[in-house]
DRENDO-1510 file (C-alpha; in Angstrom, 1 decimal, always signed):
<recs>
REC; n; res; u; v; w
REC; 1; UNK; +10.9; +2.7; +2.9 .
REC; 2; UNK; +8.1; +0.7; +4.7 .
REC; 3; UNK; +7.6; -1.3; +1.7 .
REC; 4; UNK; +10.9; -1.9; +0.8 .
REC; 5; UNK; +11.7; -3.1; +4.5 .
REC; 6; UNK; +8.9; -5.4; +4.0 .
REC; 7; UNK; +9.7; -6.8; +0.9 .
REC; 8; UNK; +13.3; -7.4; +2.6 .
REC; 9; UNK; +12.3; -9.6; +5.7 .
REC; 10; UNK; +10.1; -11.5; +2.8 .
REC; 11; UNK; +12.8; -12.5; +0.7 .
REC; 12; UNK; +15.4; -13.2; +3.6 .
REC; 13; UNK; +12.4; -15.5; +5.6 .
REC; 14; UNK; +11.3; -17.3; +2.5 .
REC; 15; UNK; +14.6; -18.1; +0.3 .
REC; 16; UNK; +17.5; -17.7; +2.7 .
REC; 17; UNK; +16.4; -19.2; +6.1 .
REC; 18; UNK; +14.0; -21.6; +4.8 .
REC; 19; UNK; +15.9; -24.7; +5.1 .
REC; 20; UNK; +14.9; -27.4; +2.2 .
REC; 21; UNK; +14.8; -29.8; +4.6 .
REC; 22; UNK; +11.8; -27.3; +6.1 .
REC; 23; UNK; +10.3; -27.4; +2.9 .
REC; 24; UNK; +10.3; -31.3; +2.5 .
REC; 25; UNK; +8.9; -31.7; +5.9 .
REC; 26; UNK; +6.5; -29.1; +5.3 .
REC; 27; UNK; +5.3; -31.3; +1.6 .
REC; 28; UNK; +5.5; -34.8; +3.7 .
REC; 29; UNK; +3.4; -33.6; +7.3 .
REC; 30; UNK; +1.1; -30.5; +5.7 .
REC; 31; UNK; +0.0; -28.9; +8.7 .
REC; 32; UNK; +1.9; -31.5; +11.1 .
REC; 33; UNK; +4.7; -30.0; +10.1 .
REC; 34; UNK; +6.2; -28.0; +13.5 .
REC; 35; UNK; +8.7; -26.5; +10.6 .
REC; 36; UNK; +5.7; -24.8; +9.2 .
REC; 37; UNK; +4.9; -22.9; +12.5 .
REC; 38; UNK; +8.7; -22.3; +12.8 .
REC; 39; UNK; +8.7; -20.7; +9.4 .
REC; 40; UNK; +5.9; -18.9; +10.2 .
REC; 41; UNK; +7.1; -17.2; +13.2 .
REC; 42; UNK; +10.7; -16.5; +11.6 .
REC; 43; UNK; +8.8; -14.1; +9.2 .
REC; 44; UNK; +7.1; -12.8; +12.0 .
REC; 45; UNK; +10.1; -12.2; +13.9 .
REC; 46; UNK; +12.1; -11.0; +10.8 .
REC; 47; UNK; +9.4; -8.5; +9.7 .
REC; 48; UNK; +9.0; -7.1; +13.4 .
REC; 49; UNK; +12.8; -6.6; +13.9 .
REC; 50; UNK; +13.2; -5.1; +10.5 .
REC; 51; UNK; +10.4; -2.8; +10.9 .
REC; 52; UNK; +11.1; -1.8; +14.4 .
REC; 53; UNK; +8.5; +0.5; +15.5 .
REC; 54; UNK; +5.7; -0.2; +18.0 .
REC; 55; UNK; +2.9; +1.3; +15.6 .
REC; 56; UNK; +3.3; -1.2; +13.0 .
REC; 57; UNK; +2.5; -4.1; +15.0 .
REC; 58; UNK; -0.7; -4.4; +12.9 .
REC; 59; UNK; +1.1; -4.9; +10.0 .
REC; 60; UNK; +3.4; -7.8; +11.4 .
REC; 61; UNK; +0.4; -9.5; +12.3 .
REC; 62; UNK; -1.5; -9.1; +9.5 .
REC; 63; UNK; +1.5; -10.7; +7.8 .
REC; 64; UNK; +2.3; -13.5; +10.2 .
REC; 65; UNK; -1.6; -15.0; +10.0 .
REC; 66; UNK; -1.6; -14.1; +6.1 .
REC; 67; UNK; +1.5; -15.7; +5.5 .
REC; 68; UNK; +0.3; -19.3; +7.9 .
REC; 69; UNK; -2.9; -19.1; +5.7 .
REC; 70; UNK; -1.7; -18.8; +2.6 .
REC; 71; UNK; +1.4; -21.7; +2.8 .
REC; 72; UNK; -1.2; -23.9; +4.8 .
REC; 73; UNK; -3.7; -23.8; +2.0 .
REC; 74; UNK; -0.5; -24.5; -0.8 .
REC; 75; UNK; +0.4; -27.5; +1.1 .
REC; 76; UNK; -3.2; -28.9; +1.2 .
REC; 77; UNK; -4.2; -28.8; -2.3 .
REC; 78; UNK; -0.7; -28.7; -4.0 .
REC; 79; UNK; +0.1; -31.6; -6.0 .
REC; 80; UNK; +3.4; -33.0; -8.0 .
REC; 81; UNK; +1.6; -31.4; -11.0 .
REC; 82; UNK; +0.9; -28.0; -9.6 .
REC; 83; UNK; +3.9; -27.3; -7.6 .
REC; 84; UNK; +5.8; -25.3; -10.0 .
REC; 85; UNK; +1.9; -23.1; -10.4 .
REC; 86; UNK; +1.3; -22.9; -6.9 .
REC; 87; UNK; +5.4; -22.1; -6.3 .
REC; 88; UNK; +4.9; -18.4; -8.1 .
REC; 89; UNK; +0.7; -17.9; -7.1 .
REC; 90; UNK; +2.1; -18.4; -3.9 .
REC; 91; UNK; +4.8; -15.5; -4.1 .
REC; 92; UNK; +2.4; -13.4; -5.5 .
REC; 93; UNK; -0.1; -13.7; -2.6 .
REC; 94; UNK; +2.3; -12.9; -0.4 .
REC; 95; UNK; +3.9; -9.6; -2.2 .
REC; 96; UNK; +0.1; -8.9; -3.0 .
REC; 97; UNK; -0.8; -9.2; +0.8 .
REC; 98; UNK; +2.4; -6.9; +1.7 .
REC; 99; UNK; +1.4; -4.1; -1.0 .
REC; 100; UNK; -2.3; -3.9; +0.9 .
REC; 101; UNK; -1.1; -4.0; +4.7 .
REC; 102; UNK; +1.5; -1.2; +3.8 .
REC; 103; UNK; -1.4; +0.7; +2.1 .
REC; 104; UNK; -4.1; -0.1; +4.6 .
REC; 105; UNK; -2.4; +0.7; +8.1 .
REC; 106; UNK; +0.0; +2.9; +6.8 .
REC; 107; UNK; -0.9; +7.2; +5.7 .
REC; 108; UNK; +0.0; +6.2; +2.2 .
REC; 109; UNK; -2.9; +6.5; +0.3 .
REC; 110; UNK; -3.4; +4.3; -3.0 .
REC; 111; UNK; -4.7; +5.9; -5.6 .
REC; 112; UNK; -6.0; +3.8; -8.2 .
REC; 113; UNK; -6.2; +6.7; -10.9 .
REC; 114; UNK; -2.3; +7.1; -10.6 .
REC; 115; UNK; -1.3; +3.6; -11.3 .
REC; 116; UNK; -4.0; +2.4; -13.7 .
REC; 117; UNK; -3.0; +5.1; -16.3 .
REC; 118; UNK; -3.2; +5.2; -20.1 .
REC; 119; UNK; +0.7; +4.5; -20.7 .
REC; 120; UNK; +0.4; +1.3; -18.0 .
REC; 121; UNK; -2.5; +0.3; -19.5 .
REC; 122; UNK; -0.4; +0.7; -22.9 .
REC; 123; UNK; +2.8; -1.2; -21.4 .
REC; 124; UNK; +0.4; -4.2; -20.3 .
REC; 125; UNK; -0.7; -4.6; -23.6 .
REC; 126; UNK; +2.4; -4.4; -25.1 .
REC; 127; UNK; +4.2; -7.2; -22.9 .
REC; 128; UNK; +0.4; -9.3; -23.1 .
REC; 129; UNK; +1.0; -8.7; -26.9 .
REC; 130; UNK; +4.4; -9.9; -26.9 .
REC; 131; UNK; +3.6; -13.6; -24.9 .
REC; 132; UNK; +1.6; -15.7; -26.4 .
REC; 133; UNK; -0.4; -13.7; -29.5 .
REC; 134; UNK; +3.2; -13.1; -31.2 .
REC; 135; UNK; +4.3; -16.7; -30.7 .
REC; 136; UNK; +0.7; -17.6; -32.4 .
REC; 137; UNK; +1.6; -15.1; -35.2 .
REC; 138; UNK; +4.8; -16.8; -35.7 .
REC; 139; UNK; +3.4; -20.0; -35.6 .
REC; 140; UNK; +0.8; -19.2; -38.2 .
REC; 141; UNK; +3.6; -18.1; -40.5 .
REC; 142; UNK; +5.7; -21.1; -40.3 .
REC; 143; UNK; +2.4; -22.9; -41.6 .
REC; 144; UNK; +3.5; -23.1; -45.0 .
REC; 145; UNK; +6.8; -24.8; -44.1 .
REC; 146; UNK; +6.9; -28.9; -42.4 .
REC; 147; UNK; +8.6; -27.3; -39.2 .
REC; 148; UNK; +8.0; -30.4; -37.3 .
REC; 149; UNK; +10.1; -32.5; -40.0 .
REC; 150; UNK; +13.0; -30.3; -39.9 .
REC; 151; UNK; +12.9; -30.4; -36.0 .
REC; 152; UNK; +12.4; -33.6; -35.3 .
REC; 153; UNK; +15.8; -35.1; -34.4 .
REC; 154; UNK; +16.5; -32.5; -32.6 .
REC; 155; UNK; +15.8; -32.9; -28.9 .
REC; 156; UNK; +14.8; -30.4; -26.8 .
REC; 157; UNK; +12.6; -29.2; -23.4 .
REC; 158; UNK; +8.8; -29.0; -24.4 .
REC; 159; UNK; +8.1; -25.8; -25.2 .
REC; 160; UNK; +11.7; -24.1; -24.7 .
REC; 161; UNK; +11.8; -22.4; -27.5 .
REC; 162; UNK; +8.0; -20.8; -27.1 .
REC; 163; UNK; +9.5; -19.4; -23.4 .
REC; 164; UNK; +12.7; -18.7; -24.9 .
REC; 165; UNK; +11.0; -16.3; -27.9 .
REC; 166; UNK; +8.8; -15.0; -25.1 .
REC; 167; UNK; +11.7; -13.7; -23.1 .
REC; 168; UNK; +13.4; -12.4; -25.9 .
REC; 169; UNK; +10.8; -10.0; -27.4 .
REC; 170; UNK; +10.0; -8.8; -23.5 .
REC; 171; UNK; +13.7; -8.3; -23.2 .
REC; 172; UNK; +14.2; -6.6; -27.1 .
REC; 173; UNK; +10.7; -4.7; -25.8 .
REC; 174; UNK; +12.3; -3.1; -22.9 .
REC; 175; UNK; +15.9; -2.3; -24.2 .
REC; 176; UNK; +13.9; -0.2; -26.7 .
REC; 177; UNK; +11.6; +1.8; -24.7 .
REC; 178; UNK; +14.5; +2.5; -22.1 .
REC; 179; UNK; +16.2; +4.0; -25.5 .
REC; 180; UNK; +19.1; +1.2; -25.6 .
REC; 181; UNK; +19.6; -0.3; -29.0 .
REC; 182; UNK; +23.3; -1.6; -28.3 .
REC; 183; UNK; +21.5; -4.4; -25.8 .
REC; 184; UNK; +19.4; -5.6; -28.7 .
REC; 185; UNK; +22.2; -6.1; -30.5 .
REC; 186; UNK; +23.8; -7.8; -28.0 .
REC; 187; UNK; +20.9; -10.2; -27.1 .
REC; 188; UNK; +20.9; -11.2; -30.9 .
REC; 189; UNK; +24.8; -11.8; -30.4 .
REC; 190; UNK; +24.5; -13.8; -27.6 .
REC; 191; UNK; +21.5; -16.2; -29.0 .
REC; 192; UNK; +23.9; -16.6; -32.6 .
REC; 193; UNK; +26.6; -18.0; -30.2 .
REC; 194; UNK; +24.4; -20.3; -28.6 .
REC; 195; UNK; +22.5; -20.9; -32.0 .
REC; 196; UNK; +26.4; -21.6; -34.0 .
REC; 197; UNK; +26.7; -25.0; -32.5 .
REC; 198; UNK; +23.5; -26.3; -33.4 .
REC; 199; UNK; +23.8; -25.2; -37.2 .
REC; 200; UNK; +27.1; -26.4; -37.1 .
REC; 201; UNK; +26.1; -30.0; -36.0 .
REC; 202; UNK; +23.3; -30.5; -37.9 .
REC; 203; UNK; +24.7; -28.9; -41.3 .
REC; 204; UNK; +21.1; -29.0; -42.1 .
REC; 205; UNK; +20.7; -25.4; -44.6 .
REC; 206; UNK; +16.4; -25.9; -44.0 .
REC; 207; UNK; +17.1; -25.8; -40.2 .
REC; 208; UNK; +19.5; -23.3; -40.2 .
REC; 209; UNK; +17.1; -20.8; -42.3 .
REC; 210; UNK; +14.2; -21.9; -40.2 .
REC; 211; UNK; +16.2; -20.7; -37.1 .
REC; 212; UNK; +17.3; -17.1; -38.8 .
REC; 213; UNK; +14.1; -16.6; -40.0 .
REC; 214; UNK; +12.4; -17.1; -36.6 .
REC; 215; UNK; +15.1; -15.1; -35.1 .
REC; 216; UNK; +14.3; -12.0; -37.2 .
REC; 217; UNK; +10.6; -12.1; -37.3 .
REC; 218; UNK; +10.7; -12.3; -33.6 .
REC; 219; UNK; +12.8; -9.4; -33.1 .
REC; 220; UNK; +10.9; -7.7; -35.7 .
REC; 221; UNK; +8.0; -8.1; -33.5 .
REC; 222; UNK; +9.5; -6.9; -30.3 .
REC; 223; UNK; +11.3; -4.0; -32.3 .
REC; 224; UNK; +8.1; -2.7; -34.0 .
REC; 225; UNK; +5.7; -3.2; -31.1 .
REC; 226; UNK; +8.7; -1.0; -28.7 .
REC; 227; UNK; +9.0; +1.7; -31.4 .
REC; 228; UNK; +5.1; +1.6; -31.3 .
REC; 229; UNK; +5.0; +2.4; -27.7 .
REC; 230; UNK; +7.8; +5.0; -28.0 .
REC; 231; UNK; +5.9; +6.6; -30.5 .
REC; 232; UNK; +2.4; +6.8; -28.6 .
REC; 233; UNK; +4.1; +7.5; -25.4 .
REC; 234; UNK; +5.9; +10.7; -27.2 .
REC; 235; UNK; +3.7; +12.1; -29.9 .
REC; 236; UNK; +0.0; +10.7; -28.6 .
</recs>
């Protein structure tokens, strides 16, 4: 409950009463910024109030002087560049110092053995798997076709459609292991929809096999690599 609470006064101080005109002051002045301190003390304020008991003050502290160090050090090295990077590597400092303070001054006890355990370890290498060596593997078959020819008056964002087959095969991944096939055949449904408008415009029968081809190998992928885990997870 602790954690959850904490996680909470996180979410509300950093995304809901975090003005962006806080945030543009805070990118223009760095540490000049008085809406930096303001911030600051909000998610102090917001974490004591939420927690609401006397013994935790350690933890509120702990999370107010984290929190000023680790946006302070964002503002002073982030760049136009790295802002997106530094965006989610700061999130994750923050949930990573939330985890330890509710660990460290709390009488839960982290056990490393419980969470680092043979089907985790499985389930990390299935989703690392599933990123970028799949999307290499699919590369490396489209080889033998001019993909780049067939693509190329057809604008799109630089690297969409790597992120897009990433998401797809961790999404296909996890409809299987949670035992529900009818989502899978929904994604595919949902991304021939999408897909129609584009066959339908270019009329281009290369392009349009190119596109169902990379479909299916991709799902393959994701459907073989979940029934994989099922099977290891079950039988192993």
């Amino acid at each position: 409950m602790i954690l959850i609470k904490l996680l909470i006064a996180h979410l509300i101080g950093d995304f809901f009463l975090q003005p962006k005109s806080w945030v543009k002051s805070k990118e223009k002045k760095k540490l000049r910024s008085r809406e930096l301190y303001f911030h600051v003390l909000i998610h102090v304020a917001l974490t004591a109030l939420i927690l609401w008991d006397l013994t935790l003050i350690p933890i509120v502290i702990a999370i107010g002087i984290s929190h000023f160090i680790i946006d302070a050090t964002k503002l002073l090295i982030q760049k136009k560049k790295t802002k997106r990077q530094l965006f989610f590597l700061d999130q994750l400092f923050h949930i990573a110092i939330i985890v330890l303070c509710y660990f460290f001054f709390t009488d839960n006890i982290l056990h490393i053995k419980k969470v680092i355990t043979e089907n985790s370890l499985l389930l990390i290498l299935c989703f690392i798997f599933l990123t970028t060596p799949a999307s290499i593997i699919m590369k490396t078959i489209f080889i033998k076709w001019n993909i780049s020819e067939l693509t190329k008056n057809n604008k799109s964002l630089e690297d969409a459609g790597k992120y897009i087959g990433i998401l797809e095969r961790c999404l296909v991944f996890i409809f299987i292991i949670f035992n529900h096939w009818e989502a899978v055949g929904f994604l595919i449904t949902a991304k021939s929809v999408f897909r129609f408008g584009d066959l339908k415009k270019s009329k281009h029968r290369q392009l349009t096999e190119y596109i169902l081809i990379g479909t299916l190998i991709s799902f393959s992928i994701a459907i073989i690599t979940g029934i994989i885990y099922n099977v290891v997870i079950n039988h192993v």
